[in-house]
C-alpha positions as CSV (number, residue, x, y, z in Angstrom):
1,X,74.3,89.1,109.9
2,X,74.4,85.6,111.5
3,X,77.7,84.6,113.0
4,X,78.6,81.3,110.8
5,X,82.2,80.9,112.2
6,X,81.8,77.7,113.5
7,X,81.1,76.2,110.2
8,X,84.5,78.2,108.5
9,X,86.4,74.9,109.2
10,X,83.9,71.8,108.0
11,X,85.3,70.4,104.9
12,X,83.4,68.7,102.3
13,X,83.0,70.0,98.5
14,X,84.6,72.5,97.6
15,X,82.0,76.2,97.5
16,X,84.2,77.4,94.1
17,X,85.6,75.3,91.2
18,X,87.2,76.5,88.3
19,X,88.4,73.2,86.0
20,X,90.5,74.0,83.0
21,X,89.2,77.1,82.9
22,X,90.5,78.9,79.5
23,X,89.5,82.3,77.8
24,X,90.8,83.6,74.4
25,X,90.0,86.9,72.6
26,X,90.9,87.6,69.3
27,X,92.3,91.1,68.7
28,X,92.8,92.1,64.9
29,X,94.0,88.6,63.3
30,X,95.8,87.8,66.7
31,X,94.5,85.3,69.8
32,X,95.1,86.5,73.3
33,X,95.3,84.1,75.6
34,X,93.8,85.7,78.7
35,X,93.8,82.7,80.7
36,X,95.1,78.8,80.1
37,X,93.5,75.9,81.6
38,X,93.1,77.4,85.2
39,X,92.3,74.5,87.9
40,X,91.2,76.5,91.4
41,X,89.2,75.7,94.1
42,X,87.6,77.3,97.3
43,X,86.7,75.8,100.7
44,X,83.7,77.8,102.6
45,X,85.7,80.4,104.6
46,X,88.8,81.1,102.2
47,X,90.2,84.1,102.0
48,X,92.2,84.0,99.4
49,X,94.8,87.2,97.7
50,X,95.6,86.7,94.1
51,X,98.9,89.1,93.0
52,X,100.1,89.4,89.4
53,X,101.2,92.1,86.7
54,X,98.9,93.9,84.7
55,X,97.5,91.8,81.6
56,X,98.2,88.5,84.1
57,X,94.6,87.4,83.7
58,X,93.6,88.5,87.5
59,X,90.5,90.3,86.2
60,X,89.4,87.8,83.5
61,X,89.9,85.8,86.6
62,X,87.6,87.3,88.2
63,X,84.7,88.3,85.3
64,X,84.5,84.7,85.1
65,X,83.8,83.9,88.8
66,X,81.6,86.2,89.3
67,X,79.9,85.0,86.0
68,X,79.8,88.6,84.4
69,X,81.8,86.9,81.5
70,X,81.8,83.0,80.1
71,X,84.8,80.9,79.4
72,X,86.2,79.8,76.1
73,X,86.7,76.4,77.3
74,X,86.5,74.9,81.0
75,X,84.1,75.5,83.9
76,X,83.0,77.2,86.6
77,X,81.2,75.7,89.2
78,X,79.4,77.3,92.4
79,X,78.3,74.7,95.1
80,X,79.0,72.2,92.6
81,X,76.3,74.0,89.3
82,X,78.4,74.4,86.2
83,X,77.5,77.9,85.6
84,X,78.3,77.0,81.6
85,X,74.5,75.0,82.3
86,X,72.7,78.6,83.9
87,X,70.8,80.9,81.3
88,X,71.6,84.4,81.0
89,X,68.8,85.2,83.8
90,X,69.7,82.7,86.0
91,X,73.6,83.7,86.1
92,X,71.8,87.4,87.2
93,X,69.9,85.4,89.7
94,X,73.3,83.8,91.2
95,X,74.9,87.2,91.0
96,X,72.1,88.8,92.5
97,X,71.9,85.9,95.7
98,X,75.3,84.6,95.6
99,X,78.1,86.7,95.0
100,X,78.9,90.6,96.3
101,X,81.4,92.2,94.4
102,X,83.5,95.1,95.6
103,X,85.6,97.3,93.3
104,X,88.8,99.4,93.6
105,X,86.4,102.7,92.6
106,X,83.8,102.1,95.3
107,X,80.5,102.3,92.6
108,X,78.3,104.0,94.7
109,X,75.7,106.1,94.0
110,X,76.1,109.9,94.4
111,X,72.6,111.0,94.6
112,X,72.3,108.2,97.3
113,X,72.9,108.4,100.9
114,X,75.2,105.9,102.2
115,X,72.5,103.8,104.2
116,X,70.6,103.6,100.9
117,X,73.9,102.8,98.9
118,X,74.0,99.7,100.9
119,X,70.6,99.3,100.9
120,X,70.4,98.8,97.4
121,X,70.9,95.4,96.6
122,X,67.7,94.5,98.9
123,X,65.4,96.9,96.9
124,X,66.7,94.3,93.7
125,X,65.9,91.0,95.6
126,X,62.7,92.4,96.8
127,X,62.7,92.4,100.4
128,X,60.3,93.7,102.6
129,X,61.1,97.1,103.9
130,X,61.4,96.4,107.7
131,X,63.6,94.0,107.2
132,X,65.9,96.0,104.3
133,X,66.4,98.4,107.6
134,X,67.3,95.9,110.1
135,X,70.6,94.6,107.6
136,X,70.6,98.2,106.9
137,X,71.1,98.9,110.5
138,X,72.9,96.1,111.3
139,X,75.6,96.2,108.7
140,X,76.3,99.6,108.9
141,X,77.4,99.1,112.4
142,X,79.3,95.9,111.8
143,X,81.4,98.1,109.1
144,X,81.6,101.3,111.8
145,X,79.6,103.8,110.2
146,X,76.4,103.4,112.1
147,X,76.2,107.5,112.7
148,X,77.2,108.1,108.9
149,X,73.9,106.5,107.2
150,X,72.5,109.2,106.2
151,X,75.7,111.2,104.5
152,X,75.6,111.3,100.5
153,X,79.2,109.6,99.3
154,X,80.8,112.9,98.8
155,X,80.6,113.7,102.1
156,X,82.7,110.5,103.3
157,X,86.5,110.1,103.2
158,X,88.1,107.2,100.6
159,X,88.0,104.7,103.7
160,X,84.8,105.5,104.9
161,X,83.1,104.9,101.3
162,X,85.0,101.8,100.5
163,X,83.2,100.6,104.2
164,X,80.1,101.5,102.2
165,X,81.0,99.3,99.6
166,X,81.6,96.5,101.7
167,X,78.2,97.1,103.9
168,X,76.8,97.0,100.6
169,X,78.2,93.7,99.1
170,X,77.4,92.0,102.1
171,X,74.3,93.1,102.8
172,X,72.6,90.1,100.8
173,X,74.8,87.5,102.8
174,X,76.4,86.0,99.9
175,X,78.7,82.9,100.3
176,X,81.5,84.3,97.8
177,X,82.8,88.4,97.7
178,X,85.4,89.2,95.2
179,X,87.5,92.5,95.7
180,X,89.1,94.1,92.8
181,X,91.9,96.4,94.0
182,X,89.8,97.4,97.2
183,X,92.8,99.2,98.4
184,X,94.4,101.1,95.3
185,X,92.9,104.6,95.7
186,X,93.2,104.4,99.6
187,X,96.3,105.7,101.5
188,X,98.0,102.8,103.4
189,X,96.7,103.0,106.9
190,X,93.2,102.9,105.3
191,X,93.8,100.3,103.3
192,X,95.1,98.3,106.5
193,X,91.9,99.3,108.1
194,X,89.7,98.2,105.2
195,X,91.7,95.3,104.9
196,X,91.5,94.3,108.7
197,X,87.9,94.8,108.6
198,X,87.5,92.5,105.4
199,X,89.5,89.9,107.3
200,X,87.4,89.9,110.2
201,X,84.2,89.7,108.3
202,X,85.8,86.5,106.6
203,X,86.2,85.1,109.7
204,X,83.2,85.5,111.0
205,X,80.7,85.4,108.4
206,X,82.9,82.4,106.6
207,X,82.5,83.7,103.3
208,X,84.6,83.0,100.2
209,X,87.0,85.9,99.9
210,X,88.8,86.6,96.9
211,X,91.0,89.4,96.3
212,X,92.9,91.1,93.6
213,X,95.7,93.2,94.2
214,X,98.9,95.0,93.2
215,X,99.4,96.0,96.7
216,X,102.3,93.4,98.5
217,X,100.6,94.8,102.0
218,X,97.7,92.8,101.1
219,X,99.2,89.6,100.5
220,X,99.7,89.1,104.8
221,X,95.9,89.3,105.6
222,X,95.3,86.0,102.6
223,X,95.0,82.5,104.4
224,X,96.4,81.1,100.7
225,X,98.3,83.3,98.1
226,X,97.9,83.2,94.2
227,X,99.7,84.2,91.2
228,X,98.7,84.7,88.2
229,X,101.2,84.5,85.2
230,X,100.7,85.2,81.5
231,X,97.3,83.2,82.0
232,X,98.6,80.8,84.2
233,X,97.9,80.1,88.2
234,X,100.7,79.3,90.6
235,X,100.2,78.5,94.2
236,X,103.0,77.9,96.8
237,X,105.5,78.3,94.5
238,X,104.2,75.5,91.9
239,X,101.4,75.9,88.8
């Protein structure tokens, strides 16, 4: 993956907008109010750790990022394209492209090895074969498991498939990763490694990081902290 570290620091528009971003769900005859008018935004290179109770909205958070759901009211925009305006196939398209996502339960594949785990968002966009095993290759080493390609998931360690996961959601060179809980089933050295790890491909591959977490250790690897609060978003201490 091409070293874009010397970019991490240009400002200009910001890569991720959320503008009075609001999502309701009706449960029985009440309205829950997941999320109320959220304003957020994301330089290129953020890394940014968002903490908050259960039911806070952190995940409704994310689901709208990463597109997978659609606001009741307000936007989201990605390098300034409401995605409100994108069509069910184009959002795919953006996912597909744009976004890797990384989850507290790894998702991998058990009848996959670990080299084809990572390998698998290529096969979706379609690239030729030589070059799905040069990022292949090349990411697996970046994330330390360069001799471990060709193990099947249950023959890797918590730490070692949540590397996987990462190889794997970077693999496309997207400009924005989320993390859901990427260190809650991980004892905490692991997670300090995984989280090291994260950090340094932040830094140099100046993606958009965000990061949801119980997990206070987390908080000291975020260049800006959020909390979320029945709905509502508080940085630095003020919503």
């Amino acid at each position: 993956m091409e070293n874009t570290s010397q970019f991490c620091h240009e400002r200009g528009l910001p890569f991720l907008e959320a503008r009075a971003l609001s999502k309701t769900y009706q449960v029985g005859s009440s309205t829950v109010h997941a999320l109320r008018e959220v304003d957020f935004a994301a330089m290129q290179g953020d890394f940014v750790v968002i903490n908050g109770p259960s039911g806070s909205g952190k995940t409704t958070f994310l689901n709208l990022i990463s597109a997978i759901d659609r606001p009741s009211e307000g936007e989201v925009l990605i390098q300034g394209v409401s995605t409100n305006t994108l069509s069910e196939r184009q959002l795919a398209q953006l996912r597909k492209d744009k976004i890797g996502l990384i989850f507290q339960t790894f998702n991998l594949i058990p009848v996959l090895s670990a080299a084809e785990n990572a390998e698998y968002p290529l096969l979706l966009q379609r690239r030729p074969k030589i070059e799905r095993a040069e990022r292949v290759r090349s990411m697996l080493a970046e994330v330390g498991l360069g001799e471990l390609g060709r193990r099947r998931p249950n023959e890797l360690s918590g730490g070692q498939r949540q590397r996987i996961a990462i190889a794997r959601a970077l693999i496309t060179r997207p400009k924005l990763v989320l993390a859901d809980e990427p260190t809650a089933n991980l004892d905490s050295e692991t997670g300090a490694q995984v989280m090291d790890l994260m950090r340094k491909l932040n830094e140099e591959h100046c993606v958009v990081l965000l990061v949801v977490t119980h997990d206070p250790a987390v908080t000291k690897y975020a260049k800006r902290q959020i909390r979320i609060h029945d709905g509502r978003l508080i940085e630095g201490g003020q919503p």
